[in-house]
N, C-alpha and C positions, 0 to 999 in steps of 0.2 A: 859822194852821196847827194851833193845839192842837184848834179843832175839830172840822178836818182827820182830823186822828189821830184824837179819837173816835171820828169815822165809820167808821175804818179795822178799828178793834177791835170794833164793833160788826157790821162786815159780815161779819170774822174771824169771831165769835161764833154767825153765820148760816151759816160754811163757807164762806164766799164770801171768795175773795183779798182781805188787808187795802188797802184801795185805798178814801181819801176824801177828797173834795174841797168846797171850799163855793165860792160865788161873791159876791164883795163888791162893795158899791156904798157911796160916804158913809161909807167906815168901818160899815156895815152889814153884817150876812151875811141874803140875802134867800133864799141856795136851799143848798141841801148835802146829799151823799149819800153813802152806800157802794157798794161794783158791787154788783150785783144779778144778774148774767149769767145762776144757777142758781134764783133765788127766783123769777124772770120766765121763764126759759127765753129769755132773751133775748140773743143776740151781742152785742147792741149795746147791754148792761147796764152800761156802764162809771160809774162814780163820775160821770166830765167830761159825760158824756152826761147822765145824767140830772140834773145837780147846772145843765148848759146848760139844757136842757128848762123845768124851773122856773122859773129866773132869767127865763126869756123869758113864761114865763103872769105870773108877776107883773107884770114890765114890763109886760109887754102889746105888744112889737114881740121883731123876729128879731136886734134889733141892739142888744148889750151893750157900745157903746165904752164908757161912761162906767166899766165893768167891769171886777175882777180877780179872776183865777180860783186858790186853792192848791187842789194837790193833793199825794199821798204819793208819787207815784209820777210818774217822767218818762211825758207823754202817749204813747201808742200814734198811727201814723199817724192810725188814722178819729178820735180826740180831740185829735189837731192840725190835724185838717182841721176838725174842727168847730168848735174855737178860733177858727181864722181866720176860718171863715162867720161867725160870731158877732159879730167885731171885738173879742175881747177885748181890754182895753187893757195888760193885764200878768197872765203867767204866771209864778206863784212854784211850785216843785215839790221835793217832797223825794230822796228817791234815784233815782239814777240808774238805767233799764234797758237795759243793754248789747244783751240780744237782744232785746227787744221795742217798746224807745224808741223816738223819732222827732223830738228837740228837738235834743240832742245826740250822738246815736248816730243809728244805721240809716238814717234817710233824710234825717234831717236837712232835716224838711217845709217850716220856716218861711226855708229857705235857696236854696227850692227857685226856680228864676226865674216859674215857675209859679204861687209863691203869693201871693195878691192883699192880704193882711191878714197881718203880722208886730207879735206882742205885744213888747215887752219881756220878757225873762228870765231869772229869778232861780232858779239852780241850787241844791240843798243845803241849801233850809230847812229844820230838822227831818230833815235825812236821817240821823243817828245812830237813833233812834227809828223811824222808818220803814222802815229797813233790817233793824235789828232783828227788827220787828215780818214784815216781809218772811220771812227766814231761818228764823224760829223755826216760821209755820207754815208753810211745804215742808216743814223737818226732820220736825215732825210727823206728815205723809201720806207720809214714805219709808217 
């Protein structure tokens, strides 16, 4: 998760919501990122997204079971749906998002009877720091 976090401060650093995630294998970290939403111009610039992306060119297939994904931030639905696509095999994630989550909150995707692929999940790594880091820059752009 500490990498996690760098990711997060460094995407902060870019203006981009502190939000980072790496993806381990072997006790390795083979992929990791910050959102990028503004730097790409991209929706779907999420940390999970493209921190998945990676993990998959390295591998070299669409399927990360042997994979654990941390992030800072409770997934959004399309980064829980993409977990699932993926077969990650455990999702660690730091603070919780009430309105925008999708693990524990809002939809509550991996609960859903619809979904094909449920990680293991581990709430509140690193969420003291994360949240932190969360608050501090909102405060900033009010």
């Amino acid at each position: 998760m500490d990498q996690a976090l760098d990711l997060a401060r460094s995407a902060a650093a870019d203006g981009e919501v502190p939000v980072g995630c790496v993806v381990v294998r072997d006790g390795e970290v083979i992929a990791g990122a910050g959102n990028r939403t503004l730097t790409d111009r991209d929706p779907t610039g999420h940390a999970e997204m493209v921190a998945i992306r990676q993990a998959a060119r390295v591998l070299g297939t669409e399927r990360l079971t042997d994979c654990d994904l941390y992030v800072t931030l409770e997934p959004c639905a399309m980064c829980a749906g993409a977990i699932s696509f993926a077969r990650i095999r455990r999702l660690y994630y730091g603070a919780p998002d009430p309105k925008g989550g999708a693990v524990d909150n809002g939809v509550r995707f991996f609960a859903s009877p619809s979904c094909h692929h449920r990680p293991d999940v581990y709430a509140g790594i690193g969420e003291s720091e994360a949240s932190a880091m969360l608050k501090r820059f909102f405060r900033e752009r009010r």
